[in-house]
N, C-alpha and C positions, 0 to 999 in steps of 0.2 A: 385731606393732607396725605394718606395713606397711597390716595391714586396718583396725587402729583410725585408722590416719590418711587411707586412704582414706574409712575408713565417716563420720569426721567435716568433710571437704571436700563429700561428698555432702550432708550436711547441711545443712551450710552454706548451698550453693548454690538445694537445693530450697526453704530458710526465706528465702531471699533473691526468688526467684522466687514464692514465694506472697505476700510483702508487695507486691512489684510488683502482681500480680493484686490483689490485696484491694482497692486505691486504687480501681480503675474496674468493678468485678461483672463483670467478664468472661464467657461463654457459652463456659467451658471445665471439660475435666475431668482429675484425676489421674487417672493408671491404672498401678498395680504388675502388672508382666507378666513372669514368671521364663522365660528362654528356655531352660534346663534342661528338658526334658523325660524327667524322674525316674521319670516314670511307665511308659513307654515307648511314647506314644501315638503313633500312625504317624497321625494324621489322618485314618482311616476314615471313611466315614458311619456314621450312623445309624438304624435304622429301628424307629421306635415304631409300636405297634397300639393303636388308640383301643376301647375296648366301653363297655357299659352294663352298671349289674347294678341288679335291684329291691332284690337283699338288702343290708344296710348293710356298711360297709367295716369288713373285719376290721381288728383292732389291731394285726396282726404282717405284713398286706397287702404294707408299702413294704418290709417287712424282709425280706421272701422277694424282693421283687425289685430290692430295689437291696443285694442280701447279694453287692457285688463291689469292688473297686478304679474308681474312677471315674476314666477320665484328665483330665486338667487343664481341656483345652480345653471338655469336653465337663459340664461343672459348670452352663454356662449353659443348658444344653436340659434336663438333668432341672429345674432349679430352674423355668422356664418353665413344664413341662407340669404339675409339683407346684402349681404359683402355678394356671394357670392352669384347672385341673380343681377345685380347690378354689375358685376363683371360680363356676365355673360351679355345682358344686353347692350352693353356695351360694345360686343366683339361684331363686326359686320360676319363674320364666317360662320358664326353660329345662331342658326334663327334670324336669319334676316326679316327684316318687317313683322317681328313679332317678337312680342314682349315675354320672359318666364316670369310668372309669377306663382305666390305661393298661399295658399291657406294656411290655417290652426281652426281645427276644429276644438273649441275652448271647453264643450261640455266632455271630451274623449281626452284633452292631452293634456288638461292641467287638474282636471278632476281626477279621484281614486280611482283603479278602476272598476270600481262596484258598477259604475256608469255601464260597463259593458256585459256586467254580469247578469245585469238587469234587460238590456236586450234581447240577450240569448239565450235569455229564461225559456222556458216552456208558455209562459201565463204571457209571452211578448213576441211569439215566436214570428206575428204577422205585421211586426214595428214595421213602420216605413220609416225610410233609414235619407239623412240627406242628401241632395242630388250630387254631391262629390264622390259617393260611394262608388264603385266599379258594378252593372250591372243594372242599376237605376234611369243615368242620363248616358252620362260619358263613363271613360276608360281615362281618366288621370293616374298616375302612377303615385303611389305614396310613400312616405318616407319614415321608419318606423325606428326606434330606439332609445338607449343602448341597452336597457334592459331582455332579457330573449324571453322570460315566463308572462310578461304582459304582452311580447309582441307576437307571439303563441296566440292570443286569442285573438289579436286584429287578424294576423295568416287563416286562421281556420273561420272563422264568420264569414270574414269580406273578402272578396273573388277579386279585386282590382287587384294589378301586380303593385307589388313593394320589396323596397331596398331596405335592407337591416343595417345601421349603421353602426352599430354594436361590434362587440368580438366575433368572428368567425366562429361558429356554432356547426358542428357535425350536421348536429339534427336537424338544423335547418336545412342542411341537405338531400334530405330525402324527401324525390319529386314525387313519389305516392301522396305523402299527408302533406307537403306543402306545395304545391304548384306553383304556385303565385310570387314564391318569396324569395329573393335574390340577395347577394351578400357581398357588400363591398371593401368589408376588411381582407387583410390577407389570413392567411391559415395561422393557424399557432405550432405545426407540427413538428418546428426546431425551440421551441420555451424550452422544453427538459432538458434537449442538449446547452441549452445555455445556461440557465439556472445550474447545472450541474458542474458545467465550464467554470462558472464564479465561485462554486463549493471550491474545484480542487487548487482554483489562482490564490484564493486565501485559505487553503489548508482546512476547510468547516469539512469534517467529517463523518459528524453527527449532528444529524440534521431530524428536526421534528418537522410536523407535515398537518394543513389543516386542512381539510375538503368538502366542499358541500356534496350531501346525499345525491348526485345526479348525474346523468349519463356522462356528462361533461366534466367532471370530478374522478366519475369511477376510473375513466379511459386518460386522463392526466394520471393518475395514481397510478394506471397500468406503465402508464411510456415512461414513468419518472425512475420507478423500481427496475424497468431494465437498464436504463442510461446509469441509476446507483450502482448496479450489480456490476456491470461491465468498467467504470472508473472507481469502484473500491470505496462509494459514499454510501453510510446506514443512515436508517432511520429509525429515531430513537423511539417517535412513537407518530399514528396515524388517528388522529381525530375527522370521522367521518360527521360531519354536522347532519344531522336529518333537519327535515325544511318545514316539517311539519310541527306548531311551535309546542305543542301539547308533551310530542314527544320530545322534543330537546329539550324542555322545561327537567324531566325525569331524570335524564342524562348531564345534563349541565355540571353536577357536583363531580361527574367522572372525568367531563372533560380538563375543568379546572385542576382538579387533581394531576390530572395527566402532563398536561404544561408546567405546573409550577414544581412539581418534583424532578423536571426531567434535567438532565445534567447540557442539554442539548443547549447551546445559547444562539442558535439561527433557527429561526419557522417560516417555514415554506405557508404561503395562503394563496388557496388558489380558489374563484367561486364567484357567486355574484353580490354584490354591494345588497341595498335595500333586504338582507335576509338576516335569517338567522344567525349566519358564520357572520356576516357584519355586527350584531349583537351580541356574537362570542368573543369577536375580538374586542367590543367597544368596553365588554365586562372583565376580559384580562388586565386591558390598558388601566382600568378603574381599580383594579387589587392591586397593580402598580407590578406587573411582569413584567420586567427588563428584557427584552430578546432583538434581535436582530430581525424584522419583518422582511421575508423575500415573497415578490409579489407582482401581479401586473400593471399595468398601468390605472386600470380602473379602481385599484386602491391608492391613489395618488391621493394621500390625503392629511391634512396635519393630526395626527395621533392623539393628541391630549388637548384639551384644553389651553390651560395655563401651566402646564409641562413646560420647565425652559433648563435644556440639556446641551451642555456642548460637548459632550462625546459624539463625535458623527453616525459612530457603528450603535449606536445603541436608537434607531429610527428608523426608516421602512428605507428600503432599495426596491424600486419600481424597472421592468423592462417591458419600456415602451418599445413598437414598431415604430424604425428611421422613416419620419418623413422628412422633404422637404423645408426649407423656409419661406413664407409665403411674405416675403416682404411688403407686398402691397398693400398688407391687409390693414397695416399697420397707418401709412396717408388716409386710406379708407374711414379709419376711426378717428384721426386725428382731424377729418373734412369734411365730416358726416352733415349732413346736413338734416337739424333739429325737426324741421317743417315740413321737410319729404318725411322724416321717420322720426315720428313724436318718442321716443326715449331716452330717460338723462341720464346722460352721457355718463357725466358724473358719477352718479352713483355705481351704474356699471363700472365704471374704471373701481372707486372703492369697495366693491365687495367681490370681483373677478379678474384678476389681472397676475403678470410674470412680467418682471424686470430684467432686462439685460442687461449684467455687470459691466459687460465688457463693452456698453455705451455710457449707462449712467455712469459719473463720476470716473472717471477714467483715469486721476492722478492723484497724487497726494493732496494739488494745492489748493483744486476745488471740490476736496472733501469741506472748506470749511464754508463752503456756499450751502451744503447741501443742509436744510434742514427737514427738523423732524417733527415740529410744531403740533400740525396734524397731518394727518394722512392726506387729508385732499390736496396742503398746504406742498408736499411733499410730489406727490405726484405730478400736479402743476408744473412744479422749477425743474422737471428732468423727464429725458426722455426714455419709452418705455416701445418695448415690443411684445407684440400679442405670441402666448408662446400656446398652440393651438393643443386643446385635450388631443387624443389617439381619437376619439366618439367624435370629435368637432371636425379633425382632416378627414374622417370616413364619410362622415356628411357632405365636409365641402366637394371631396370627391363626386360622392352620392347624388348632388346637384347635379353637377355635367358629366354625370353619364346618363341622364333622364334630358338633360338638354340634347346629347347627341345623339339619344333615341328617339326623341320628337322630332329631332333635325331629319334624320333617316327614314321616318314616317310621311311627313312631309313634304318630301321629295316623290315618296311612292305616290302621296294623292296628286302630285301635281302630274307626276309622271299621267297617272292613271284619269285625268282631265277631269276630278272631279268640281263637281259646283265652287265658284270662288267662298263663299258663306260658308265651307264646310271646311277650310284649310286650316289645320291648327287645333279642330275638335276631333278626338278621338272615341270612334263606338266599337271598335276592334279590340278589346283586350289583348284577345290571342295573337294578333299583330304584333301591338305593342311589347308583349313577354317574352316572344321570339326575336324581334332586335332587340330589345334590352340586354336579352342574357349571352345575346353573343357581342355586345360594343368592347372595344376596342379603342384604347386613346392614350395622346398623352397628355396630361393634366398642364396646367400653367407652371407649375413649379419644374415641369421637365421629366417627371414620372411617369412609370406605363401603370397604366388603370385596365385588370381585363376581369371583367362583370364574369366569363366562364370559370366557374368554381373548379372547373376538373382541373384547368389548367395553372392555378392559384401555385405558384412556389414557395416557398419558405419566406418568410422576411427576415429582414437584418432588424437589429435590436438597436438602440441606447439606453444604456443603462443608467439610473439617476437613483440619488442617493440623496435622503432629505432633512433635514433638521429642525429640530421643534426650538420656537421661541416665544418667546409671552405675548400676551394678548392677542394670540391667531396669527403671530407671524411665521413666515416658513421659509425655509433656504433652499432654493432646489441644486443641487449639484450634478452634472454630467460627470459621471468616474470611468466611461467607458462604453464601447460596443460590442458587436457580437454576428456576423457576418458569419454564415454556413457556408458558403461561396468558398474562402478562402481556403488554403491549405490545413489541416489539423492544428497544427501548433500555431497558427497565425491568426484564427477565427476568433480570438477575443483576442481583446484591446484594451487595457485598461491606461489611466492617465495616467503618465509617467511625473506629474504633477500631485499623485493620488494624496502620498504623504502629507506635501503641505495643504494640501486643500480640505484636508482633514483634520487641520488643526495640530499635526508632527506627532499623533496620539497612535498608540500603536492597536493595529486593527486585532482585535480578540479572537483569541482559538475557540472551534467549538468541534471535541474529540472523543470519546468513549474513555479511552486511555492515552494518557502520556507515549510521545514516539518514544518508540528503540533508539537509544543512542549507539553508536557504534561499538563492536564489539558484542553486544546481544542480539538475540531474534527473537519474533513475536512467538507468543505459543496461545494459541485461544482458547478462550475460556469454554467450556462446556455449555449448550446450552445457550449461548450467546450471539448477539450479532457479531461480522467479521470483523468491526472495528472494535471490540471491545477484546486486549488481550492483555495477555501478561508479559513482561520479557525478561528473557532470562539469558544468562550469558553462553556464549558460542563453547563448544567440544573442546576437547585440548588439539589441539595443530587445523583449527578451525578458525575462521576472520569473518568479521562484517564488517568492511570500513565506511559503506555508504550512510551520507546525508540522513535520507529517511530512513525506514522502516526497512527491516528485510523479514521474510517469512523463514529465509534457509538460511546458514551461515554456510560458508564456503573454506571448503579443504585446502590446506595449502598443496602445495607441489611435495614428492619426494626432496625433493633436495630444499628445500623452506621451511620454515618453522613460523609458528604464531608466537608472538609479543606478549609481556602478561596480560597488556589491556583490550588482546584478542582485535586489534583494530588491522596491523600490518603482517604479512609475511618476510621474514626478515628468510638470508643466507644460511644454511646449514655448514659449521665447520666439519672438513673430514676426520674422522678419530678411529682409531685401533690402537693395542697394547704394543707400545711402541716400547721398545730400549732407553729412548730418551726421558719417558714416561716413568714417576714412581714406581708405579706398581711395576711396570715391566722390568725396570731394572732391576727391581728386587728379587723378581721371578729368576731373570736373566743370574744373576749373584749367588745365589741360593744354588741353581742349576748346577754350575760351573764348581762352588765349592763341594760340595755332594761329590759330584765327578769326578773331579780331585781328591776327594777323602777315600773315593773307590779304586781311584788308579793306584795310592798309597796302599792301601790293604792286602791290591792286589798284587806288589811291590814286596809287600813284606811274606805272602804266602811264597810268590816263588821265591824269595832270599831262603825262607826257611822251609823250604821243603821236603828236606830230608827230619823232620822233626817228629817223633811219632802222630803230634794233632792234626798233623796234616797229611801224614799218609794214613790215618784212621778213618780220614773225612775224604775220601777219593778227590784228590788235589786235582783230576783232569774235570770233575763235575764244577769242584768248587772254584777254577780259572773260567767257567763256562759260564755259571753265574755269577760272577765278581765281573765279568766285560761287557753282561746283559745286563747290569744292574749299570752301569756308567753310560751307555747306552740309552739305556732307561730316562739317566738324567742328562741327557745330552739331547733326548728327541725334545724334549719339553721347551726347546730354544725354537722349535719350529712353529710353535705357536707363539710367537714373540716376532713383533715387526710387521709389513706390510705384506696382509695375505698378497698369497696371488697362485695363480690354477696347478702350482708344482707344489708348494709348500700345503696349499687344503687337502690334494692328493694324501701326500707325506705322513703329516698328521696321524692320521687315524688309519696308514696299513701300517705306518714303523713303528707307534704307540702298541697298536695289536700285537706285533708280530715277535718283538721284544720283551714285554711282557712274558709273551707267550713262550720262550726260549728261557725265560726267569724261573718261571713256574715250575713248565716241564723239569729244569733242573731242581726246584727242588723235591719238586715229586721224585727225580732220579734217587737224590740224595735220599731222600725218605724208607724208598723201597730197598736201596741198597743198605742201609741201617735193619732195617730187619731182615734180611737175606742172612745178615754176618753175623747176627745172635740168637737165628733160628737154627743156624747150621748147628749143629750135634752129632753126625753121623758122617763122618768122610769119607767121599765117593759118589753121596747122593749126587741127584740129578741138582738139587738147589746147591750145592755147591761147585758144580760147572757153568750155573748160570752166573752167578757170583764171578768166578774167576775168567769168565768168560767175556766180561762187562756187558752183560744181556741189557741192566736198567740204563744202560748211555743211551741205548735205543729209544727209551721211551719221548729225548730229545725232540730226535726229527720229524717222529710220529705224528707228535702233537703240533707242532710248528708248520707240517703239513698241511695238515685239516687246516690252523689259520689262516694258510695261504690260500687256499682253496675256498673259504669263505671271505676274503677280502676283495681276491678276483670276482667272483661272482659280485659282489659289492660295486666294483669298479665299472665293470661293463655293464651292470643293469643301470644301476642309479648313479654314479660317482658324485663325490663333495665338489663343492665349485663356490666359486667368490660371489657371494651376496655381500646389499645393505640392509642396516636395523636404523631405522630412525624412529623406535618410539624408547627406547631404552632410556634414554637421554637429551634430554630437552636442549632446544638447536645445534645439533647434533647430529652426522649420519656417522656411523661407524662401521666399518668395513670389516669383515667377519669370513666364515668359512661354513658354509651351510652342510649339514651333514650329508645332502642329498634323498639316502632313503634311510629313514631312518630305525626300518625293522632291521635293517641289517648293520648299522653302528650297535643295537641292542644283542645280534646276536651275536656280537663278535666281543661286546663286553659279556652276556653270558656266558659263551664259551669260558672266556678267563674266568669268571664266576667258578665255572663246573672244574676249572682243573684245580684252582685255591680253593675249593671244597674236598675235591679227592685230597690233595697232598695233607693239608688240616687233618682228614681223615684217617690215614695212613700212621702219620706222623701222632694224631693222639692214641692207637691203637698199640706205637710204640713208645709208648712215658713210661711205662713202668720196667723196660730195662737198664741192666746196671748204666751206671750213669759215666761210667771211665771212659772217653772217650765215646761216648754215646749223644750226638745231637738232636734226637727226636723231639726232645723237649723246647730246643731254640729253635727247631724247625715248625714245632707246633705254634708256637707263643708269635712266629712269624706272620703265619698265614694267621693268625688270629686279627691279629695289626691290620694286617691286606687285607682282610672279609670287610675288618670295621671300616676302613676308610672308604671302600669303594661301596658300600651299603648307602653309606650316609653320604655318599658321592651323589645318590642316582637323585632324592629328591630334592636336594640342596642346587644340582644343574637345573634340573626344570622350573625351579621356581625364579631361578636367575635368567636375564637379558644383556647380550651388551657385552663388554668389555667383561664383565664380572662371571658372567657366563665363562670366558676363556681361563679367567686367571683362576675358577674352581677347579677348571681342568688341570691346568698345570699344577697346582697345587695337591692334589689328588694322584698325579704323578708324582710328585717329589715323594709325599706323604707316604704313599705306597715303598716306593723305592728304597727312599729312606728309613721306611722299616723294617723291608728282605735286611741290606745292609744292616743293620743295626742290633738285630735282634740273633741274626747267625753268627756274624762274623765279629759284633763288638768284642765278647766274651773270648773267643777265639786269641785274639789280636790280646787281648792284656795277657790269659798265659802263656800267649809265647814272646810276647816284649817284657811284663813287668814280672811274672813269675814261670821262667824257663824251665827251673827242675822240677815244676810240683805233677807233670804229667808224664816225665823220663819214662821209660822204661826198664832203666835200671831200680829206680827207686818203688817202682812197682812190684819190682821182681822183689826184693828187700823186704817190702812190708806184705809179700805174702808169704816169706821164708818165716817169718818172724809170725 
């Protein structure tokens, strides 16, 4: 009951899966493949011997030699050579008046091959071998495969030439150790670039890798790691299978380790079937490893038993080399005739066949014809096309090119008049191996066939993709090709169909790491394969907007900015300490009332200038510095608004040079305060200096030397209009660059050294009487100036920007606003708000008194 309810789910599922297909003709095939091997087929090769006969073919011919058990596998190479022998003599062009026919030597090609081992013993080394052998009677050409470790020792024993119709084998290349052996597949020497091509179409990045121990494994591994290296695909790990079973026994718990940890969900197997690595795989499949199999065509095979999966991606993807469709082959099986070739048929078809969707059942209305009773029942009511192994078209190949080397021998004996008895029997080897290896054709299907190895080009791939279903069913799916021929971007091909035919199921990433999404870049990990990184987000005024991955984030332009999510460069507004601008206006406001409060003061000095406080305080110093100090706050408007190459100029000689006129004044002031309370002795020489105004001098003096350091300033380095765009984020701000800036430094030391003398001076005289005595507002001045412009210098550098300029200005005001304030404030209330208290008269009074 258990089996009727499975056998009817099966049903179900595959009638449900063929109406899928029918919708769109899909380039896929059924295939019933029983994994029971009932027969007891160990997977041997096989080795066929091709001849000619003139006399016609007996009736009882096939039945003397195919009078055995045929194992399952091996269904497809007799039907091949039966197909294809009967084609040929068929053909009047090829082999006229003689027939191709074939042996099976039965104790050599369906025996182990102990059978061989045992020849080439030592204890047998004088066997007499049968007369098909090359060497014995004749020179028949034989036909040997797919296996190459058994077809190794038919090459090296037996001296008759043979065709290997197996995969293209390096080693069999080399005409030292093999002479005799020719090879009718094409090269494999674009796989890697294709296998590699289908990594990067589906994004598999991290790729695991299985190989067998052998020359053919080691030099795949080689060409696969440069094809990875050069498109950016790792490999997460490399299981090298050894062949020797004692030693993979040992290894085996490394290897399984290795797979099922690996975070890798696509495995590359590259190797031969009947070994080991076929064993490794058949014991992953059994722990029940989930991966993605990429692989050749000789692993064309249903994966599990009773595995019934419909995820697509989780089953083997095979690339086979494009052949041909051999259409005929398919009348051929469907005409056969039982009598001439005693084998049923039947059972062939059920346990070896591929179905063409896109014949069978081809609409929706006679899905409900098609039943699924039993398989024979099944195959019967629909028709089917033989879909040939890669090992079966190198064979049928394999055939007529031993046909058209016979044909071209033949011609020589007839050319060369030998006996008619002897037409069609060959005792020449060397003959035969010399046309052979250079023929030349084109096969029925309309392909060029050329037996010269050297000249062997690349093949073109289809790639198939296969899915497991219960009870040995299997789906084979074409998802695409793979053509070296074409342009780079055009050489695969995958179905634009791909989605639906997979079920609408989304194909799985297999990566190290998570891509970089935009706005980050990879940063790798130490220690690591390239594909395994971290990502972290891009610099500031840095971008990564692309799709994939980037390694480098990219700068924007001066004039651009990054976005916060670092993905765009967006436009830079222009910005400077504009008038319109808070801060400037405030700057600007500030300026102008200062300026004002100075032009006022200086207003009420000359009003009252006949007042003793102001002719105590030499009123021509103090108009001197009362116009430098308005000045002072008048330049500070030049750094306000749109630089540009007059005003950067400006800046920093009229800031200097003002100052420097400020100072010197009150250094005047300083010095003449103590001139006029040191004098004691009249006549002295310090009393004509005094009445002489010697310290007015010290004005120009000083003001001089500024000048002379600012020129030098100008002509060497001068300030000039730069941009800042890191100060302020999307932002360029237009500014005034100092130029050079040891010389902006010495022209503020300079000011340094003279508000240091004056300070100096001016503390030296604090302890005279205080009547009329300002040393002490003179000191307490420059005390104000030392501090602001101290705490100017590292409070500028540490600022950018706009903020940068408006320290400045403020540092002017600050200053300015403290000469003012600290000389003159005091000044200004005794002579506005208490006029008598510094008289003269009343001075004179309180020292009468």
């Amino acid at each position: 009951m258990r089996k009727l309810h499975a056998f009817i789910i099966s049903f179900l599922l595959l009638k449900f899966s063929l109406i899928l297909f029918s919708l769109t003709d899909p380039i896929c095939f059924w295939r019933i493949k029983h994994n029971e091997d009932d027969d007891g087929d160990l997977r041997t090769d096989c080795n066929f011997v091709l001849f000619t006969s003139q006399e016609p073919i007996e009736e009882d011919f096939y039945n003397r030699i195919l009078d055995f058990k045929i194992p399952t596998w091996k269904y497809e190479f007799i039907l091949v050579l039966l197909f294809a022998t009967d084609e040929i003599n068929k053909n009047s062009y090829i082999l006229p008046n003689v027939s191709l026919l074939f042996s099976i030597p039965v104790g050599i090609c369906f025996e182990t091959w102990d059978v061989i081992d045992k020849y080439i013993s030592p204890k047998t080394s004088n066997h007499t071998f049968p007369n098909y052998i090359c060497g014995i009677t004749v020179c028949d050409v034989g036909l040997t495969g797919p296996s190459w470790t058994t077809s190794l020792k038919l090459a090296i024993f037996f001296r008759s030439p043979k065709i290997f119709f197996g995969p293209f084998l390096s080693i069999l290349n080399d005409n030292a150790q093999f002479p005799h052996v020719y090879q009718i597949a094409h090269k494999d020497t674009c796989l890697t670039q294709a296998m590699v091509s289908l990594m990067l179409y589906f994004s598999w990045y991290w790729i695991g890798l299985v190989i067998s121990d052998d020359d053919q494994g080691i030099q795949f591994l080689s060409d696969l790691r440069e094809e990875m290296q050069i498109s950016g695909v790792c490999l997460s790990f490399e299981n090298v299978i050894p062949d020797n079973m004692q030693l993979y026994v040992t290894r085996g718990v490394i290897y399984e380790k290795q797979i099922m940890t690996s975070t890798a969900k696509v495995v590359i197997i590259y190797g031969e079937m009947n070994s080991t690595l076929e064993a490794s795989f058949r014991r992953w499949v059994y722990l029940g490893v989930r991966r993605i199999w990429v692989t050749t065509s000789q692993w064309d095979v249903i994966t599990c038993k009773e595995d019934f999966n419909l995820d697509p991606f989780h089953g083997t993807i095979t690339f086979a080399h494009h052949h041909g469709d051999i259409s005929k082959f398919r009348n051929f099986m469907e005409s056969m005739n039982t009598s001439k070739y005693p084998v049923d048929i039947s059972q062939m078809r059920q346990k070896w066949n591929h179905f063409n969707c896109s014949i069978s059942c081809t609409n929706y209305s006679t899905m409900n014809h098609c039943s699924f009773n039993t398989s024979l029942r099944w195959l019967s009511e629909h028709k089917f096309t033989m879909d040939l192994s890669e090992a079966g078209y190198n064979l049928y190949n394999a055939v007529y090119a031993v046909a058209h080397a016979y044909h071209e021998v033949i011609l020589l004996q007839v050319e060369s008049q030998e006996i008619a008895e002897l037409i069609g029997i060959f005792y020449d080897c060397q003959q035969v191996a010399s046309i052979l290896k250079s023929i030349v054709f084109i096969n029925p299907v309309g392909e060029l066939v050329n037996m010269n190895s050297r000249k062997k080009l690349c093949a073109d791939y289809d790639i198939f993709n296969i899915w497991n279903f219960p009870q040995g069913f299997g789906l084979k799916v074409k998802i695409g090709s793979y053509s070296p021929y074409f342009p780079q971007r055009q050489q695969l091909h995958i179905s634009e169909d791909l989605e639906w035919s997979m079920g609408g199921t989304l194909v799985p990433t297999s990566t190290c790491s998570v891509a970089c999404t935009p706005g980050f870049r990879k940063l790798y990990q130490e220690q690591s394969a390239e594909c395994c990184f971290d990502c972290v987000q891009c610099l500031e005024n840095e971008v990564s907007n692309e799709t994939a991955d980037m390694e480098q984030c990219v700068s924007c332009p001066d004039d651009q900015y990054a976005n916060t999510e670092h993905t765009h460069c967006l436009q830079r507004r222009v910005s400077f300490v504009a008038f319109e601008d808070p801060l400037g206006m405030a700057l600007a406001c500030m300026s102008m009332c200062f300026s004002i409060l100075t032009s006022l003061v200086l207003g009420t000095f000359v009003k009252y200038n006949d007042t003793p406080i102001v002719k105590a305080n030499n009123c021509t110093l103090s108009y001197i510095l009362l116009i430098s100090i308005t000045l002072c706050f008048l330049c500070s408007l030049l750094f306000i608004g749109h630089p540009n190459m007059g005003t950067c100029i400006l800046q920093q000689t009229t800031f200097g040079v003002l100052f420097t006129v400020a100072l010197s004044s009150v250094l005047a002031k300083t010095i003449t305060v103590i001139l006029a309370f040191k004098l004691t002795t009249p006549g002295r020489r310090m009393r004509w200096m005094l009445v002489s105004g010697a310290p007015n001098f010290v004005i120009p003096i000083c003001t001089f030397v500024q000048l002379v350091l600012c020129g030098i300033w100008m002509v060497t380095s001068p300030p000039f209009i730069d941009t800042d765009t890191h100060s302020e984020h999307g932002l360029i701000i237009i500014v005034c660059n100092k130029g050079s800036a040891i010389a902006f430094h010495l022209v503020l030391g300079y000011l340094g050294f003279l508000a240091l003398g004056s300070f100096t001076v001016a503390f030296l005289a604090r302890n005279l009487p205080d009547r009329f005595n300002e040393a002490k507002f003179l000191t307490f001045s420059m005390l104000v100036f030392c501090s602001v412009w101290v705490t100017f210098l590292p409070v500028y550098h540490s600022t950018k920007g706009k903020v940068m300029v408006a320290v400045e200005v403020f540092s002017i005001l600050a200053s300015s606003a403290g000469l003012l304030g600290c000389i003159f404030f005091p000044k200004c209330y005794f002579i506005l708000i208490r006029p008598d208290s510094h008289s003269c008269q009343k001075y004179r009074d309180k020292s009468l008194n």
